[in-house]
C-alpha atoms as an extended CHARMM CRD file, in Angstrom:
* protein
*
       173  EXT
         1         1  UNK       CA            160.7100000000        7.3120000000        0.7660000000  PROA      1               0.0000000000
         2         2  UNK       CA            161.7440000000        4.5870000000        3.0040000000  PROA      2               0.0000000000
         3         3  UNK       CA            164.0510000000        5.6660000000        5.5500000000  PROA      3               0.0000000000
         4         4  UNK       CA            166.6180000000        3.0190000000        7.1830000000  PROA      4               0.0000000000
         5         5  UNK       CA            167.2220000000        3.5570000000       10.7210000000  PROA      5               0.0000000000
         6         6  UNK       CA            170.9550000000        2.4560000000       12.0850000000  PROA      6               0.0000000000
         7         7  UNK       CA            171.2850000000        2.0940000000       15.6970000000  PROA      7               0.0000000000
         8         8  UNK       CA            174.1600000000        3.0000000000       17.6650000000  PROA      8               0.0000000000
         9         9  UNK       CA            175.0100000000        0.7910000000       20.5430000000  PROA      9               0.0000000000
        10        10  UNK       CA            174.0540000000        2.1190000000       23.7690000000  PROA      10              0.0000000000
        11        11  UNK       CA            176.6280000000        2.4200000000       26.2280000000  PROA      11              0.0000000000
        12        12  UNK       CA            175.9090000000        2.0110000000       29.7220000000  PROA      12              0.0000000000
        13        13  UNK       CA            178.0040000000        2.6140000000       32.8060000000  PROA      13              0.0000000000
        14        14  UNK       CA            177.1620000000        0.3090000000       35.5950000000  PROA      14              0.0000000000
        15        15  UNK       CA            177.9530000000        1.5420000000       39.6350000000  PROA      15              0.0000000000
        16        16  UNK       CA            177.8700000000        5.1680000000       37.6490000000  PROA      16              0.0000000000
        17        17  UNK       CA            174.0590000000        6.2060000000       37.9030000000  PROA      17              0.0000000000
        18        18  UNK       CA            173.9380000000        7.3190000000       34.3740000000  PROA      18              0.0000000000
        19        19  UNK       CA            173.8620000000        6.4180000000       30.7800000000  PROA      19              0.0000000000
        20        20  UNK       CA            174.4390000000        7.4690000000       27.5100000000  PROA      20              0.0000000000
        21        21  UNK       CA            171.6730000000        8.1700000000       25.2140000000  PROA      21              0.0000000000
        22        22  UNK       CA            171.0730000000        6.2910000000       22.3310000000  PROA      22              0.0000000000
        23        23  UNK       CA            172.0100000000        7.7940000000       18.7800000000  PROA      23              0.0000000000
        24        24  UNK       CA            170.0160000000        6.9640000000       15.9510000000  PROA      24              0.0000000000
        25        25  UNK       CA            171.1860000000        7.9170000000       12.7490000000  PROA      25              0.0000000000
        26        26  UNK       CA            168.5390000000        7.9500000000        9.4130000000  PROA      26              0.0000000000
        27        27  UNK       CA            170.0790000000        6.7240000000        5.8270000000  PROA      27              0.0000000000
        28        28  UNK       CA            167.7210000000        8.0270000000        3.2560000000  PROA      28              0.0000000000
        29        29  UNK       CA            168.0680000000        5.4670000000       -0.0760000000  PROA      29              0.0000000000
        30        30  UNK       CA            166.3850000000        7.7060000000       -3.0910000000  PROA      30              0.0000000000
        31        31  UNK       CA            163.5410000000        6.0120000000       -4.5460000000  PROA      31              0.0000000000
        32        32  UNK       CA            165.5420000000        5.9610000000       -7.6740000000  PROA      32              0.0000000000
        33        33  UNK       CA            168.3100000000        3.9740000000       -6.4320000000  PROA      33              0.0000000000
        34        34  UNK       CA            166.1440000000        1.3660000000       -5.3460000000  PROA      34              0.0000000000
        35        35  UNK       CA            164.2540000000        1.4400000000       -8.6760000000  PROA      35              0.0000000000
        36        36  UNK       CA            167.6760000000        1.2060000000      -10.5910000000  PROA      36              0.0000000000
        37        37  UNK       CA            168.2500000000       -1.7700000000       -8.2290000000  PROA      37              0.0000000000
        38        38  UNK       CA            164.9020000000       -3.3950000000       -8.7770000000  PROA      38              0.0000000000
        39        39  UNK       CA            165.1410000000       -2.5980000000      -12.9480000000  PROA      39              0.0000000000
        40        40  UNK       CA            168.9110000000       -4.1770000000      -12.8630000000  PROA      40              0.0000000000
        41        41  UNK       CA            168.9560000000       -7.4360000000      -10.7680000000  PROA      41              0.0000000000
        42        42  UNK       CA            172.5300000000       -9.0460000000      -10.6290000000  PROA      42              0.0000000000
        43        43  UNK       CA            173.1010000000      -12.8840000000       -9.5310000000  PROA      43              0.0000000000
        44        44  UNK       CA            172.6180000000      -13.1250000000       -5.8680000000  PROA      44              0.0000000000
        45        45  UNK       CA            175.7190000000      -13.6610000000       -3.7620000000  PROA      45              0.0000000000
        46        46  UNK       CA            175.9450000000      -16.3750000000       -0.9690000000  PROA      46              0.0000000000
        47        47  UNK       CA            176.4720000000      -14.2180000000        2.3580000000  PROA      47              0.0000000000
        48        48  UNK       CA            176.9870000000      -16.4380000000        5.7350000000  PROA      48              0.0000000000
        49        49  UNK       CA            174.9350000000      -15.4040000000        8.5650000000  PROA      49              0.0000000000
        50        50  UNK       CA            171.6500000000      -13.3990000000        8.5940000000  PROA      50              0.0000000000
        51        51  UNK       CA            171.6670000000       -9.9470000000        6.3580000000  PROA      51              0.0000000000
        52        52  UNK       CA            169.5920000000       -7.3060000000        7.6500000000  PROA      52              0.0000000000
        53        53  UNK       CA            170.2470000000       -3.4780000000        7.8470000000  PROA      53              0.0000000000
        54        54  UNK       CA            173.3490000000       -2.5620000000        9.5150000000  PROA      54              0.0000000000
        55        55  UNK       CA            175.1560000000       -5.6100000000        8.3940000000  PROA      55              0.0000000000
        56        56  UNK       CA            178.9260000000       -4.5870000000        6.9340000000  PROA      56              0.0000000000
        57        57  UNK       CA            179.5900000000       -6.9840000000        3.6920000000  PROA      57              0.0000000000
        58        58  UNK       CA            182.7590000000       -8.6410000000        3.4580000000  PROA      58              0.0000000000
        59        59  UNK       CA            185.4890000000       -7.4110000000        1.5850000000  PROA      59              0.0000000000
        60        60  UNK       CA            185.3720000000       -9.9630000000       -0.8980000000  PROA      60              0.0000000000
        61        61  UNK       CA            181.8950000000       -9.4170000000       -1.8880000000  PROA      61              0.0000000000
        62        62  UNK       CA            181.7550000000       -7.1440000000       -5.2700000000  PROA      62              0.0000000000
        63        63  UNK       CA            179.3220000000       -4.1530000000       -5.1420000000  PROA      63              0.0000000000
        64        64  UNK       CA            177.8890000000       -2.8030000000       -8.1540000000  PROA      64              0.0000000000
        65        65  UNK       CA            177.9130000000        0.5860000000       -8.6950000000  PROA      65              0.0000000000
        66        66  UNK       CA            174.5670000000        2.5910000000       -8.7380000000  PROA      66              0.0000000000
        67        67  UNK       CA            174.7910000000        4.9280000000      -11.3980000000  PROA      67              0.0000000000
        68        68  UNK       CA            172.7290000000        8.1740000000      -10.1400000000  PROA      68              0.0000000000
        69        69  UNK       CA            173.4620000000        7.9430000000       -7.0010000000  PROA      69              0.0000000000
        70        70  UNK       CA            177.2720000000        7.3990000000       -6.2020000000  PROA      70              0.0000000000
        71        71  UNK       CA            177.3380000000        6.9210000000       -2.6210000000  PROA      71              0.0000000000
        72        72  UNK       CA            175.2030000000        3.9280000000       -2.8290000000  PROA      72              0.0000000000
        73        73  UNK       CA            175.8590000000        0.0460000000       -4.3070000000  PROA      73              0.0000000000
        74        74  UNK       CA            173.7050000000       -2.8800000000       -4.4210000000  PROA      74              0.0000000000
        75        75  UNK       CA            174.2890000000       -7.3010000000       -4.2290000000  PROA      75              0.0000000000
        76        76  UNK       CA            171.3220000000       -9.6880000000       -4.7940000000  PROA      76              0.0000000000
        77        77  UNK       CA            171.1670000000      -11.9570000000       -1.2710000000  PROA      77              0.0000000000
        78        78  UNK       CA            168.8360000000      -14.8910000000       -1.8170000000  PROA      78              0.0000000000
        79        79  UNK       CA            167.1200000000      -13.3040000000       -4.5040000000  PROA      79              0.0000000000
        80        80  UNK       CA            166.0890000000      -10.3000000000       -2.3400000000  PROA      80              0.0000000000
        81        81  UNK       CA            168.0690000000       -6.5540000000       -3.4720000000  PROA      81              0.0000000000
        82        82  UNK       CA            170.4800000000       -5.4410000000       -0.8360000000  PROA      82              0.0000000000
        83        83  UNK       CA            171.7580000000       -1.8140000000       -0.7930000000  PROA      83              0.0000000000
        84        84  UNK       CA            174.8530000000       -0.5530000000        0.7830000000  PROA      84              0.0000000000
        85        85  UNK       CA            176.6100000000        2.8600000000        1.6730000000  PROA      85              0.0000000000
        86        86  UNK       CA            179.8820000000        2.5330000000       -0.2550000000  PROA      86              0.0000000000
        87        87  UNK       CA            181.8040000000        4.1900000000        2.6710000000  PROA      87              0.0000000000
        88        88  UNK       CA            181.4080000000        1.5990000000        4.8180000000  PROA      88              0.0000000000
        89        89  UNK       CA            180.1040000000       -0.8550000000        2.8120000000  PROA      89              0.0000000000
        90        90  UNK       CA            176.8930000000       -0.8920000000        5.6490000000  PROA      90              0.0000000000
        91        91  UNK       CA            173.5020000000       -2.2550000000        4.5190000000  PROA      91              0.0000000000
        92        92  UNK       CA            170.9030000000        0.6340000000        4.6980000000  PROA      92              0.0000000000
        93        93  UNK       CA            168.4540000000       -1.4960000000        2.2380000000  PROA      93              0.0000000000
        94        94  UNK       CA            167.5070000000       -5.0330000000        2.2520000000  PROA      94              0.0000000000
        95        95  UNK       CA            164.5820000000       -6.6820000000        0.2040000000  PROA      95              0.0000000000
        96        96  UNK       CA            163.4350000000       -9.0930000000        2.8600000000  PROA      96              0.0000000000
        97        97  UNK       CA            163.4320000000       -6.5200000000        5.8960000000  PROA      97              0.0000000000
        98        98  UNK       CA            160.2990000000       -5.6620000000        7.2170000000  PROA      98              0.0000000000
        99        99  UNK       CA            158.3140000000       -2.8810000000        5.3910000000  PROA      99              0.0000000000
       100       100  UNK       CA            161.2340000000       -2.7490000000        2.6270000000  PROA      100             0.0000000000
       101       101  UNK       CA            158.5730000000       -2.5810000000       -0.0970000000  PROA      101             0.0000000000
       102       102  UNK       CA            155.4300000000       -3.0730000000       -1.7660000000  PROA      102             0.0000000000
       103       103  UNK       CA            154.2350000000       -6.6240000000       -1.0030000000  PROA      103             0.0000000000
       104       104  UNK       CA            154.6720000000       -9.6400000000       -3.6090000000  PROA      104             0.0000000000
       105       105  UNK       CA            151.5820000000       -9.6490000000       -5.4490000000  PROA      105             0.0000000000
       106       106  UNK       CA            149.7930000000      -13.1220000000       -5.3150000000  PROA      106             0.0000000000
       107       107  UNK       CA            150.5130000000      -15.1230000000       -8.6980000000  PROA      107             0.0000000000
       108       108  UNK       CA            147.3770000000      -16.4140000000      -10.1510000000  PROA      108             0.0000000000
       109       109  UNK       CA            146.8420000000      -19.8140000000      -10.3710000000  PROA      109             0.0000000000
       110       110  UNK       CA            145.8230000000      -19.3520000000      -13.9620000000  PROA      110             0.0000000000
       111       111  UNK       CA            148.9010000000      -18.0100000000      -14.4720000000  PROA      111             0.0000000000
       112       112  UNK       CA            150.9490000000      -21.2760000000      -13.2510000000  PROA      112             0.0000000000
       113       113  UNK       CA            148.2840000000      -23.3480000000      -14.8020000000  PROA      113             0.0000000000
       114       114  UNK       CA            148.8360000000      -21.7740000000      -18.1830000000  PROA      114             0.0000000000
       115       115  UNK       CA            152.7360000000      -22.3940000000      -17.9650000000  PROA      115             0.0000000000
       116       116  UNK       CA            152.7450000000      -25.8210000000      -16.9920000000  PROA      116             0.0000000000
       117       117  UNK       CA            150.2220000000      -26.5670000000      -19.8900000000  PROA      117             0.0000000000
       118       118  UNK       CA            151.8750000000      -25.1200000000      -22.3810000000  PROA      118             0.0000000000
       119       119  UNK       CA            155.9370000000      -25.9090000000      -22.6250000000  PROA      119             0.0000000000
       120       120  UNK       CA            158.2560000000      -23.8720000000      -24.6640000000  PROA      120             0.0000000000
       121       121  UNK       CA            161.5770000000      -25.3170000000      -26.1190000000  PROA      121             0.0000000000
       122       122  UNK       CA            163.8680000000      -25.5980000000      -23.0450000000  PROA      122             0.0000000000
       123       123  UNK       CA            167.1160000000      -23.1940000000      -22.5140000000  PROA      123             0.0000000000
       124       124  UNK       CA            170.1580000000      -23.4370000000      -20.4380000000  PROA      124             0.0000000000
       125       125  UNK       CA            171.3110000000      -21.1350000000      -18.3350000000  PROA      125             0.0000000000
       126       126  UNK       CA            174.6210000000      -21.3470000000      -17.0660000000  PROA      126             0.0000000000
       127       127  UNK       CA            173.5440000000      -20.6160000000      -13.0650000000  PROA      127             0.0000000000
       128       128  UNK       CA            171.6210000000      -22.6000000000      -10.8980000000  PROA      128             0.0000000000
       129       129  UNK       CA            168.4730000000      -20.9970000000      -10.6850000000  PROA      129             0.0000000000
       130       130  UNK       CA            166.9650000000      -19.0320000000       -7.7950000000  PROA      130             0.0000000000
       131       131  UNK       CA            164.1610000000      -17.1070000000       -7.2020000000  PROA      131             0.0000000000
       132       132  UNK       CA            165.2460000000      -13.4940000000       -7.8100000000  PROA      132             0.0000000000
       133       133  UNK       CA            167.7580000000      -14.1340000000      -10.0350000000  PROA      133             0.0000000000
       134       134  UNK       CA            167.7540000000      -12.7160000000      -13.4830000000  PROA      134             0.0000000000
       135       135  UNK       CA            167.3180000000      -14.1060000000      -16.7030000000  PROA      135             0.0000000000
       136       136  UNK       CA            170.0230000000      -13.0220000000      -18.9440000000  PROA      136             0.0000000000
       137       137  UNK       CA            168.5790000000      -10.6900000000      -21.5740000000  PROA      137             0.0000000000
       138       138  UNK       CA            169.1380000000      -13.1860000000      -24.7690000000  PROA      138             0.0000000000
       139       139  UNK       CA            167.1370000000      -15.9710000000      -23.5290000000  PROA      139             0.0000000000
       140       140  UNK       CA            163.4620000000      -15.2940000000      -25.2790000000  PROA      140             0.0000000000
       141       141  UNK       CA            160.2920000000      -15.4580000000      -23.2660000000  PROA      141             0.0000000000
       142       142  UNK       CA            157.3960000000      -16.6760000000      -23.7090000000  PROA      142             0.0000000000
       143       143  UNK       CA            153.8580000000      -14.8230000000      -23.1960000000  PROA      143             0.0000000000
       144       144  UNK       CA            150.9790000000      -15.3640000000      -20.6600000000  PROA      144             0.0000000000
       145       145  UNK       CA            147.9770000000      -14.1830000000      -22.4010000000  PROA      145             0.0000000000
       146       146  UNK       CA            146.2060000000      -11.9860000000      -20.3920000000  PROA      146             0.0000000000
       147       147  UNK       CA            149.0130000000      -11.4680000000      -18.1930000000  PROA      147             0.0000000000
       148       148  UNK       CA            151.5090000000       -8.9800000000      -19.5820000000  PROA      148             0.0000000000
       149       149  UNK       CA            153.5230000000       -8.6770000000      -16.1250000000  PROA      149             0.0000000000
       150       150  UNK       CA            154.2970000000      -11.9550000000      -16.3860000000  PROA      150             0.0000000000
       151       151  UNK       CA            156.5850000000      -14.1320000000      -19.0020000000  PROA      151             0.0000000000
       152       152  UNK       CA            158.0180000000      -17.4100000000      -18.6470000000  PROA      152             0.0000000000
       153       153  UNK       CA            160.7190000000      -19.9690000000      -19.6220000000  PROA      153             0.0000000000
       154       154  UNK       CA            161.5280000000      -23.5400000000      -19.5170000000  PROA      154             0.0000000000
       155       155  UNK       CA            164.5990000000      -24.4890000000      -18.1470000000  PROA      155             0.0000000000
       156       156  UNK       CA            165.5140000000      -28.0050000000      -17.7800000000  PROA      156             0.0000000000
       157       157  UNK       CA            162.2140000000      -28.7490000000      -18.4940000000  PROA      157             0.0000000000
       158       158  UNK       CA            161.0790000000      -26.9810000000      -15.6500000000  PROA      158             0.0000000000
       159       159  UNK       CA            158.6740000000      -24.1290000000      -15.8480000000  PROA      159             0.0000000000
       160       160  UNK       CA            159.8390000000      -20.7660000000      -14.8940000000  PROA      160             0.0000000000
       161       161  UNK       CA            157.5050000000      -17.9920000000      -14.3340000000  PROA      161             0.0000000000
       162       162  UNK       CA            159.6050000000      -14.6270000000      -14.8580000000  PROA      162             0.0000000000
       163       163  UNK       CA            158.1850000000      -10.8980000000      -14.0670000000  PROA      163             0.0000000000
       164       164  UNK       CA            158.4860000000       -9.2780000000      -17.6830000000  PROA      164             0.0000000000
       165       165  UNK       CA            160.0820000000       -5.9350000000      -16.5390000000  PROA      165             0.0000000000
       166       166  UNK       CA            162.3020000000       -6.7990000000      -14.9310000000  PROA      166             0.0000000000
       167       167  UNK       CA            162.9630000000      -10.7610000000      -16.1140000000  PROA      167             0.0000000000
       168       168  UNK       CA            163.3110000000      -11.5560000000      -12.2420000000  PROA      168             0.0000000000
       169       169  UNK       CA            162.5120000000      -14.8900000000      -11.3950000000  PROA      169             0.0000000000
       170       170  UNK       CA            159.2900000000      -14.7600000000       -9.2250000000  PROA      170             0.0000000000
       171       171  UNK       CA            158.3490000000      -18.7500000000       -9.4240000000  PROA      171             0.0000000000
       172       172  UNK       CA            159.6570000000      -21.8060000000      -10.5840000000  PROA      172             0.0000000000
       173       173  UNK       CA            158.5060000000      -26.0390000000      -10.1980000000  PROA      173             0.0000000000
């Protein structure tokens, strides 16, 4: 279980000869909150500045609830999940932060190969696209043989690879 450390500032008194220690408190995000997370991507909101644990979200930015586990919520930031302690509205959980997760696997090149060579009847999606983002559940895939982690769709005649599971976009031309 990944553990999310949150660091307290450390006060120091200068002339004094002393200092106070530094506290460290440890936010424990259940593996299932960060599956529900990964299962139920939401379009990513645009957050100025650089997101990274310990960041408080502005007020205006809605949090979705996380079902199980009701002292947690969760934003998409540049594709990447973001989770956040509802009392505070704190990151303790951010996609992009070192060690958050299992590493992106490597897409074949087979994969993209097979995609561009074989279009599907384009869709529109009302968003602009970004990698990350969802694709909404009524918009059919199609299949890479040999590849059943992987679907895709053309949008605006542009190839978009998509994982299956979780319809995420993972690439796109």
């Amino acid at each position: 279980m990944k553990k999310v450390l949150v660091i307290a500032a450390v006060m120091a008194c200068s002339g004094a000869g002393y200092a106070l220690a530094q506290e460290t408190v440890v936010i424990e995000v259940p593996s299932s909150a960060r599956n529900y997370v990964i299962a139920h991507p939401v379009d990513p909101v645009p957050i100025e500045g650089d997101v990274q644990e310990g960041y408080v979200l502005p007020q205006t930015v809605v949090i979705h609830p996380i079902p199980d586990n009701p002292d947690f919520g969760y934003v998409y930031v540049d594709g990447q999940p973001v989770i956040v302690a509802l009392e505070n509205r704190q990151v303790v959980y951010y996609g992009e932060a070192p060690n958050a997760g299992p590493p992106v696997p490597r897409i074949p090149d087979t994969v993209i190969t097979y995609i561009e060579s074989n279009p599907i009847p384009p869709v529109e999606i009302g968003a602009e696209l970004s990698k990350g983002m969802a694709v909404p559940p009524g918009v059919p895939l199609g299949i890479v043989p040999d590849q059943p982690a992987y679907s895709y769709v053309y949008v605006n005649d542009r190839p978009v690879l998509v994982e299956t599971q979780t319809r995420r976009i993972v690439w796109m031309e």
